[in-house]
N, C-alpha and C positions, 0 to 999 in steps of 0.2 A: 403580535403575541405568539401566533403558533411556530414563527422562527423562532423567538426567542424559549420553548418550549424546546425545539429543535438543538440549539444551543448546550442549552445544559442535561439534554439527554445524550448529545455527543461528550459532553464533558465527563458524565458520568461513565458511557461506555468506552472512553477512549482509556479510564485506568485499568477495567477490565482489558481491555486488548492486549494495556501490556504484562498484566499478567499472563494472557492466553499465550501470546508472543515469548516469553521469555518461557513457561512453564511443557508448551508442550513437545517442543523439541528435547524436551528430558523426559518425558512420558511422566508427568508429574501430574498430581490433581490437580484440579482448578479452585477447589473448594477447601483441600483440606492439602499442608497446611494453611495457618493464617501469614497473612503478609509479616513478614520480619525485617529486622536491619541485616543486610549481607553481613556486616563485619562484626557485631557484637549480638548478632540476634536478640532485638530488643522487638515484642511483638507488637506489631503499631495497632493504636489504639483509632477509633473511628476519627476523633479531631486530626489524626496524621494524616487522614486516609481520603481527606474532602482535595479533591482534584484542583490544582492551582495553587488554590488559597492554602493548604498544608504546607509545599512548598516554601509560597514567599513567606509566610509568615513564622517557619523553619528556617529559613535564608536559606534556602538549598543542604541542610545537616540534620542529621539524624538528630532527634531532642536526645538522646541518650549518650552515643558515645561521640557525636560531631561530627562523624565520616561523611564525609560529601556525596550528597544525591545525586545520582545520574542525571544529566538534563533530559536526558531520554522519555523521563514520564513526564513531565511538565508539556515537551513538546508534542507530544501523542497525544495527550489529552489535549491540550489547545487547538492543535491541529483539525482534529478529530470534531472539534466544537466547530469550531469556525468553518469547515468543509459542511457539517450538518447545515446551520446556520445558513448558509450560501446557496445549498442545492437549489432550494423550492422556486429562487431568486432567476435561475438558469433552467431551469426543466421544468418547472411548473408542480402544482398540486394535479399528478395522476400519478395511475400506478408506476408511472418510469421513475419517480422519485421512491419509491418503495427499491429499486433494483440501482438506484443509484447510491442508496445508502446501504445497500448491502455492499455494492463495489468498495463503497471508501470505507468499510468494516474489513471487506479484506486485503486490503492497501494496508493500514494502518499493521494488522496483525504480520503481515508478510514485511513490512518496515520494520518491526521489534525484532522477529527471527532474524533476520538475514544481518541485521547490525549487529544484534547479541552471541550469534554461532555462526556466520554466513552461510544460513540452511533455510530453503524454503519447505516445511513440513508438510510430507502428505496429508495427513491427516484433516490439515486445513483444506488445503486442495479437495478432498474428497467431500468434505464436508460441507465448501461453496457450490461444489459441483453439482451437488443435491437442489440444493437453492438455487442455484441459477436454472437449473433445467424447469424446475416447478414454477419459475419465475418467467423463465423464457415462455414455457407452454400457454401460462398466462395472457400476458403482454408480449407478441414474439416482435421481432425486427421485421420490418417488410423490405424486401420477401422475409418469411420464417424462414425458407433455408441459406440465409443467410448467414446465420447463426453455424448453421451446421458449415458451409466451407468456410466462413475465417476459422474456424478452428482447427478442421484439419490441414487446408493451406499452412496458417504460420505455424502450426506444431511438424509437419511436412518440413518446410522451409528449415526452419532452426536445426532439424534435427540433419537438414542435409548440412549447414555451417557447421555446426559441430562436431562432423564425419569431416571435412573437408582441413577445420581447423584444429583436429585431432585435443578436441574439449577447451576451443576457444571459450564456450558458453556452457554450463550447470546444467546437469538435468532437472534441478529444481526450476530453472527459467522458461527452462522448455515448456517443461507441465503447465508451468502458471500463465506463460503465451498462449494456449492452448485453449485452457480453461478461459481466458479473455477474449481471446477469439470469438467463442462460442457467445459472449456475451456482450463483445462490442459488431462484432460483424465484418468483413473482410478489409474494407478501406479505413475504418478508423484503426482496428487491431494494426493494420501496416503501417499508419501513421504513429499510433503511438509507439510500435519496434522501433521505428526510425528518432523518433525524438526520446526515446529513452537511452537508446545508443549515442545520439546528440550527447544528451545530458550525463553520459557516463563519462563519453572522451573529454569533455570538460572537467569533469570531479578528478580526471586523472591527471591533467594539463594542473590544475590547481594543483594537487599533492605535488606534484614535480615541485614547480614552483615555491613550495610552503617546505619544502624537504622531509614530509612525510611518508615520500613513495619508497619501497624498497623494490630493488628489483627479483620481478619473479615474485613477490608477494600476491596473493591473491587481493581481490579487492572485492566487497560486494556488490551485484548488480540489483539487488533487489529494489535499494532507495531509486536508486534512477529509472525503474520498472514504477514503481509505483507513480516519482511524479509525470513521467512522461506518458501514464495511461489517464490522469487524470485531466492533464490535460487535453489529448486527445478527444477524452469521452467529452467532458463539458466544452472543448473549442472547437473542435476537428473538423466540422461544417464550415465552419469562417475561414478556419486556416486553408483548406483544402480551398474555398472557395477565390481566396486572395491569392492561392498559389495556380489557379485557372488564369485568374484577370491580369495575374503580371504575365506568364507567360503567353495570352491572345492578344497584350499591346507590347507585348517585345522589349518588356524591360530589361 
């Protein structure tokens, strides 16, 4: 029951996020105005507004002029459900599921910007960074200052790539390395750098492939930042531990 509680309070806040995500990188309210259709500004009414089920039951089209819904909110909000959903499942009822749903709070929002403008917003950043600190003080990593060197290690780190690759990498990535740093701790934030970079050289390997890449177009890293922190945080003990045992039998 308290998963599925879980569930649809992700469902519920994953449409808020894409509002957060799409609005505050225009410094726009969150509250005012009301949600509308992009293309004929028809002001959606609460039965549009119920996460999922608005959708299918729209078929992905605005009831008013038919303009096709982004999949964007559909997959935020599910996502966003089913990460809730999952937590308690992998980290337990303590307070590390309290700091594990604030992560995938700000996953989710740092996935809407970075897709919708390819901007990771300060604003969020400063705003987790609150939260996380008050969350770390809480429940810290052992060691506590563990906390304190992933953070400035990979914000360090990145910021010497990015001098060397003359802005291979965003200083929105940098920030938000930083800030996860500070909240996953020095060997999983490395691992999840590493498997987010995984996961971007592929998404790139794909567009080639699909004929979607241009060259010199930028691309965002934020989507592949997000899944490969997620995975890190909820895997990154198994994976680190399975990448021990192949390399002590000499696979």
């Amino acid at each position: 029951m308290n998963n599925l509680l879980l569930l649809l309070y992700g469902l519920v806040l994953g449409s808020f996020f894409n509002v957060v995500g799409l609005r505050i990188p225009l410094n726009q309210s969150l509250i005012t105005p009301r949600s509308t259709c992009p293309r004929c500004h028809h002001r959606l009414t609460a039965i549009e507004l119920i996460p999922i089920v608005s959708y299918l039951l729209q078929r992905g089209k605005c009831r008013s002029c038919h303009f096709k819904i982004s999949r964007l909110y559909p997959l935020v909000e599910l996502s966003t459900g089913l990460l809730f959903f999952v937590s308690p499942l992998i980290v337990g009822w303590s307070f590390e599921l309290i700091i594990t749903l604030t992560l995938i709070s700000l996953c989710m929002i740092i996935f809407v910007s970075d897709v919708s403008y390819m901007l990771i917003p300060n604003q969020v950043l400063l705003f987790f960074l609150v939260v996380f600190i008050i969350e770390r003080i809480i429940y810290p990593l052992d060691p506590w200052y563990d906390s304190v060197i992933g953070g400035a290690a990979i914000f360090t780190l990145l910021i010497f790539i990015a001098h060397i690759s003359k802005g291979g990498i965003g200083g929105g990535d940098i920030k938000l390395f930083g800030l996860l740093g500070f909240v996953l701790g020095l060997k999983i934030v490395l691992l999840a750098f590493f498997l987010s970079t995984l996961i971007g050289t592929l998404d790139g390997v794909r567009r080639i492939i699909l004929g979607k890449y241009k060259k010199r177009e930028p691309v965002p890293f934020g989507p592949s930042i997000v899944v490969g922190t997620l995975i890190a945080y909820f895997f990154g003990d198994s994976l680190i531990g399975l990448y021990i045992y192949i390399l002590s039998n000499g696979w």
